[in-house]
N, C-alpha and C positions, 0 to 999 in steps of 0.2 A: 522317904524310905520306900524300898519295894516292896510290897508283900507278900509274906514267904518265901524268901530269897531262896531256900534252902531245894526250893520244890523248881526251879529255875536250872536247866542244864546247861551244861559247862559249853555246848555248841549254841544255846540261845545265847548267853552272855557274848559269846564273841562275836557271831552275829551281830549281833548289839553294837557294841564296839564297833567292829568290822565296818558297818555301813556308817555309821555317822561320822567315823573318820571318811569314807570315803563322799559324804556329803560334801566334805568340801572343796571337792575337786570339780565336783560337778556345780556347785555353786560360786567357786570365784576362777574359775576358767573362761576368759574371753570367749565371745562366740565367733568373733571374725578372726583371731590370731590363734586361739587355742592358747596363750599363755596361761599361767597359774598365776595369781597375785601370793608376794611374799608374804602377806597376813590379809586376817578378813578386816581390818579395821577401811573405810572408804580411802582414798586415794591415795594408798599403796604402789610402787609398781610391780611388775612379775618377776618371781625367781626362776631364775632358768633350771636351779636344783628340784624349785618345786614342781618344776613343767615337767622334769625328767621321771617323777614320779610317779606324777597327773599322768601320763600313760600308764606306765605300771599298774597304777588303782584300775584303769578303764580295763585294761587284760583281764584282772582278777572279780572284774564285774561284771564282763560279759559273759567268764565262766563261769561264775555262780547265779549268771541268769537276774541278779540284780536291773541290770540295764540290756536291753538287747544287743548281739553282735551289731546288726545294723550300725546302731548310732554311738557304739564304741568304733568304731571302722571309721564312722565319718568325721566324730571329736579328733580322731588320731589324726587324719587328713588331713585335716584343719589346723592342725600344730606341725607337719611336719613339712606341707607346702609353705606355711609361713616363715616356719627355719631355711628352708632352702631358698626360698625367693628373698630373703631379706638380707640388706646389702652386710656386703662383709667387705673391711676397707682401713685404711689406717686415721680415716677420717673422727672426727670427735663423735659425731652425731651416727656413727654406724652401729649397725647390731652386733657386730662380730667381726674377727680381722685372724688370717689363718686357719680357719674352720671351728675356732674358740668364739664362744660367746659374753658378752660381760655378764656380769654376777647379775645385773638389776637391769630390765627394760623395761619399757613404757607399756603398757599395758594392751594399748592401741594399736600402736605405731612400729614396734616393736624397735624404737631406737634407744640408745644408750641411756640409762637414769640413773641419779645420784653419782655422776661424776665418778661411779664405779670401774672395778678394776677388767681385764681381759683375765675372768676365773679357773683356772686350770681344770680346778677341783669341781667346780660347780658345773662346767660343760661336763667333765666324765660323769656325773650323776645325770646330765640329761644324756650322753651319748647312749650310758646305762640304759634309760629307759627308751630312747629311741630304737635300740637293738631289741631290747625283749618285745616291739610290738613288731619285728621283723620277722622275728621266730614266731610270733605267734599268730598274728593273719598268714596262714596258710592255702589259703583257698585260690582257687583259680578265677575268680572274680574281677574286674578289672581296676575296682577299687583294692584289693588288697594286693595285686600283682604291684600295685605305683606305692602302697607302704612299705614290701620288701624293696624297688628300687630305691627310695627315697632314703630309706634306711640305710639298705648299705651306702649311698652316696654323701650324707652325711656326716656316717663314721670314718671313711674314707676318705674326706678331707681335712679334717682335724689335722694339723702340722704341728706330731708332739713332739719333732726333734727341734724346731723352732722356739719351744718351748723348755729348749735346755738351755740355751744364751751361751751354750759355748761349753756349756760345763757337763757334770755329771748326773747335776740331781736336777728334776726338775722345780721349774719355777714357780711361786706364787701364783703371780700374775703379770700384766703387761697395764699400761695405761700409756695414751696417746698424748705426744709430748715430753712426758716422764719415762719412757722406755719400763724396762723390766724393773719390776719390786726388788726390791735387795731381801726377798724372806726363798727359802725354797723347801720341796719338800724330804724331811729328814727325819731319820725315825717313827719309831709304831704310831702310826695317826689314820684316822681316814684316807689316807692315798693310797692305800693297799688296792681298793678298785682304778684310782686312777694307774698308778705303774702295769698292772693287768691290761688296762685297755692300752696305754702306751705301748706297750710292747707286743700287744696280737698284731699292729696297722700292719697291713701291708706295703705301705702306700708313704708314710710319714712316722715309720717306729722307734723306740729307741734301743740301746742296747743291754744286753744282760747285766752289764759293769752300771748301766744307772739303778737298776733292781739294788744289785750289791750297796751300792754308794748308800742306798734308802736304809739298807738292812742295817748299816754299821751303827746308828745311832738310835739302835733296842733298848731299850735300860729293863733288867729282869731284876722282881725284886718277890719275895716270899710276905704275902700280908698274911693273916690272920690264918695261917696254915696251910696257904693256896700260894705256889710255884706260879707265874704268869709275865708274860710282857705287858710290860706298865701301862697304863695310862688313866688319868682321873675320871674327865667325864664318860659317860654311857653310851654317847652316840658313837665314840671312836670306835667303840668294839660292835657297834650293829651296822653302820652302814654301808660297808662292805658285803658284810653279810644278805644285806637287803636282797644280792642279786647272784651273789657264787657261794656256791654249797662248798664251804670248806672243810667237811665231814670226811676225817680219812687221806685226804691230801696233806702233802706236807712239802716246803721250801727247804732250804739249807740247814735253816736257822732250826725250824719247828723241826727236824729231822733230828737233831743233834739234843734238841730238848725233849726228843721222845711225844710231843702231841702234836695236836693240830690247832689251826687259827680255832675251829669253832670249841674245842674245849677253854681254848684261852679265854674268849670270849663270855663264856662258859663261869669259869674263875674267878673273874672281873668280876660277873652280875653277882657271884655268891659273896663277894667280896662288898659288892656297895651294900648289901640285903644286911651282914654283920655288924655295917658300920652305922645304917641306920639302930639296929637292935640295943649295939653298945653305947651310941651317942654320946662320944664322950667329950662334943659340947655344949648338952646339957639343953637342944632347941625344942621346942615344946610340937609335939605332932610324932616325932619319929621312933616307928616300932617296926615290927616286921611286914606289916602291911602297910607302912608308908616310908614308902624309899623311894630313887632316884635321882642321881645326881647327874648333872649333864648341860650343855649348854641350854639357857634359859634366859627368861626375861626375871625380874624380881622387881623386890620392893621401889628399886630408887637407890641412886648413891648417897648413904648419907650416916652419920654415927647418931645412934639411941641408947638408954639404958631402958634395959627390961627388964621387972621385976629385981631392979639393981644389979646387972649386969650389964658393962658397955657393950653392944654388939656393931658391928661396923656392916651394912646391907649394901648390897651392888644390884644396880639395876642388869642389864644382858649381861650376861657374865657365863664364860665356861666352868660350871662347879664341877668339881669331883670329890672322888674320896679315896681313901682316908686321908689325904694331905691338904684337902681345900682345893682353888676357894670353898667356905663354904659358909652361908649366912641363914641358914633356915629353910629353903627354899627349896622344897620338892616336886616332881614334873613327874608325874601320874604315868604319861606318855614313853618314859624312859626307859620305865618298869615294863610297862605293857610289851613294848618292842623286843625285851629279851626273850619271849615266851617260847621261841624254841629251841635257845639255850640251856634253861633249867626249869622245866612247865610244873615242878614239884612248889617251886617258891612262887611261882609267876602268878600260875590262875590263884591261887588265895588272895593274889592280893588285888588281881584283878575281879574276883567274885566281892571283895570288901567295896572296889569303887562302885562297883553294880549297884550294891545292896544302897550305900549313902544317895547313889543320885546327884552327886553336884550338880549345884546352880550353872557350873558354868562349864556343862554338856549338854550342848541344845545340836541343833543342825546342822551347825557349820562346822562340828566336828567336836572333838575330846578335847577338854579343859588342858592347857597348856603348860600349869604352876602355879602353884598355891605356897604359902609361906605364914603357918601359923603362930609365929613368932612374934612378927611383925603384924603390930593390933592398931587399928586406929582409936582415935579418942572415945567409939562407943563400944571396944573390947575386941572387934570382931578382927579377922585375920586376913591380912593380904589374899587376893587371888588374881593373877591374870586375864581381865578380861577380852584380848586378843588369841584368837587361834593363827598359829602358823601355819603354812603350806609343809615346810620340814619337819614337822611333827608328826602330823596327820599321815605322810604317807609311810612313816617305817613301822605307823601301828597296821594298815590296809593290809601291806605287803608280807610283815612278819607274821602273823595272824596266819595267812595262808600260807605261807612257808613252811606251818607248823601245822597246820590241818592239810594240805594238798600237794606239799613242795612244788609247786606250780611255777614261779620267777625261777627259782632253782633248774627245774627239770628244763625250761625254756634255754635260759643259758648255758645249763650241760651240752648241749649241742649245738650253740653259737661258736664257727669254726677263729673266731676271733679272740673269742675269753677261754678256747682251749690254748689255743697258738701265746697268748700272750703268756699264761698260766703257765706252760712247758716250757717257752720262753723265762722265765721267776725262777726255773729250777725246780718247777713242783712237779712231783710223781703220787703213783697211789690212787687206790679206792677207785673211784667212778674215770678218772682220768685218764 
């Protein structure tokens, strides 16, 4: 426990936070690729989402003086001559094919790992973070003159109309040999940034009608007294967020429902906050200072009674709420990220993880999930001992969204995420 938690200000706490999440960027980022590994556990390979981030955190640390611009300029370098130099091609063992990257490389080598897909979703969160170090080395240096090249060149090859297959929405993914995944993307999910960067390209964009195609499969439904577009887990409502201020803006959809994405967003978190308070099934931990539901690692698949109750536990699993999955299993991290959504629920409960200290907040970043439900044979409670890359960076980022709007402000004037945005049909506010 901390001592005198009370005497601890709400800017120390996130600091707090703030850096140890961003420990791990600077801890499992290759030094010759500049990748991010997809967890800290050893031989891992990189996520390309987490890479997208791993910049993002480097912005936000050389403005707050954590790390110097210097070797935030050079880490950037280092990730984004490696994206461009590295082969893109329809061959198995390539890094990327159409300006898409697969979900999983090698850490090293930066070629293809785990037989992973050509990620739609997982390039627009690195393309995300490629752009915001474009907008933000500014300087007439000759190292940050080659990150705005690099940057825009980049984003400007990404071929997102190849990534229609013909159709309306976009795709999943691609895999060599298998051609395109039969999944695409449809309804209120995470792709909200990727249809954004799809439709600013200049170069390879798609059309307003695929926005529309996305829009049609909304599902709005009224939980616990809160109006909102659906969806369970946590992440879907923050990482979009991560990189466009939707404060005030509004699309077709959000116009005719009288808000904006970020109140939606908004509703959602007041909505998991309830679901923890009500618990009504009954899992041992959940109050108003421990909530979060979201995609996560957990127990293990497998059925137990507790305390004479069957419970049925899923190891990675998308939870949400209130309809499930849902097997005990809270992710600290979820919570944290919504903090400039609703900062009246957030910091309490992020002042409660402060005060506790978990064991399993060290260096490499903020504890990932815990599951008090789930007890081994001497009492004690599931916890996560892998940090993610995708965790760590929407606590960095939100954090300072909400103390600086910093990623925000950068992308307001990214002529890419406005074109793509006006393109969606969004007007309003800062737009």
């Amino acid at each position: 426990m901390n001592p005198n938690p009370a005497k601890v200000s709400d800017e120390e706490i996130l600091d707090t936070f703030q850096r140890l999440a961003l420990g791990y960027f600077l801890r499992q980022a290759d030094p010759s690729t500049g990748l991010v590994a997809d967890r800290s556990s050893p031989g891992f390979p990189a996520s390309i989402a987490a890479t997208g981030m791993g910049m993002a955190a480097c912005v936000v640390a050389a403005e707050r003086s954590w790390i110097s611009r210097e070797e935030a300029c050079n880490r950037t370098l280092v990730t984004l001559r490696f994206l461009w130099d590295s082969h893109q091609g329809p061959e198995r063992d390539a890094s990327g094919y159409k300006g898409f990257f697969y979900h999983f490389l090698d850490m090293k080598t930066g070629q293809r790992a785990w037989n992973s897909e050509l990620s739609t979703i997982d390039t627009a969160l690195l393309m995300a973070g490629v752009l915001v170090c474009g907008r933000y080395f500014d300087l007439e240096s000759e190292d940050e003159r080659e990150i705005r090249v690099l940057s825009d060149r980049l984003y400007r090859r990404v071929d997102w109309r190849w990534a229609l297959n013909g159709g309306s929405l976009i795709c999943h993914g691609w895999k060599p040999g298998r051609r395109f995944l039969p999944y695409h993307w449809l309804g209120y999910d995470e792709a909200l940034i990727l249809y954004v960067l799809a439709l600013g390209s200049p170069t390879h964009g798609v059309s307003p009608g695929s926005y529309s195609a996305w829009l049609s499969g909304y599902r709005w439904k009224r939980l616990y007294g809160h109006e909102f577009v659906y969806a369970g887990p946590l992440f879907i409502h923050q990482f979009s967020h991560l990189w466009i201020d939707f404060r005030g803006i509004r699309d077709a959809f959000m116009r005719e429902k009288g808000l904006d994405y970020f109140e939606n967003s908004r509703r959602a978190t007041l909505v998991q906050r309830e679901y923890a308070v009500r618990n009504p099934r009954g899992f041992e931990g959940y109050d108003q200072n421990n909530w979060g539901l979201t995609a996560s690692d957990g127990p293990g698949k497998q059925l137990a009674t507790v305390d004479g109750i069957p419970r049925r536990f899923f190891a990675y699993r998308a939870r949400g709420a209130p309809f499930g999955p849902d097997d005990g299993t809270i992710s600290p991290w979820a919570a944290f990220a919504s903090l400039p959504f609703a900062p009246e629920i957030v910091l309490p409960t992020i002042r409660h993880f402060h005060a506790r200290q978990p064991a399993y907040d060290d260096a490499c970043g903020v504890g990932a999930s815990f599951n008090p439900t789930f007890r081994d044979s001497d009492g004690n409670g599931w916890f996560s001992r892998d940090h993610v890359g995708i965790n760590q960076g929407p606590i960095v980022m939100m954090f300072e969204n909400h103390r600086s709007e910093l990623i925000w402000r950068l992308l307001r004037r990214c002529p890419y995420i406005v074109d793509g945005l006006r393109s969606a049909g969004f007007a309003g506010d800062w737009l």
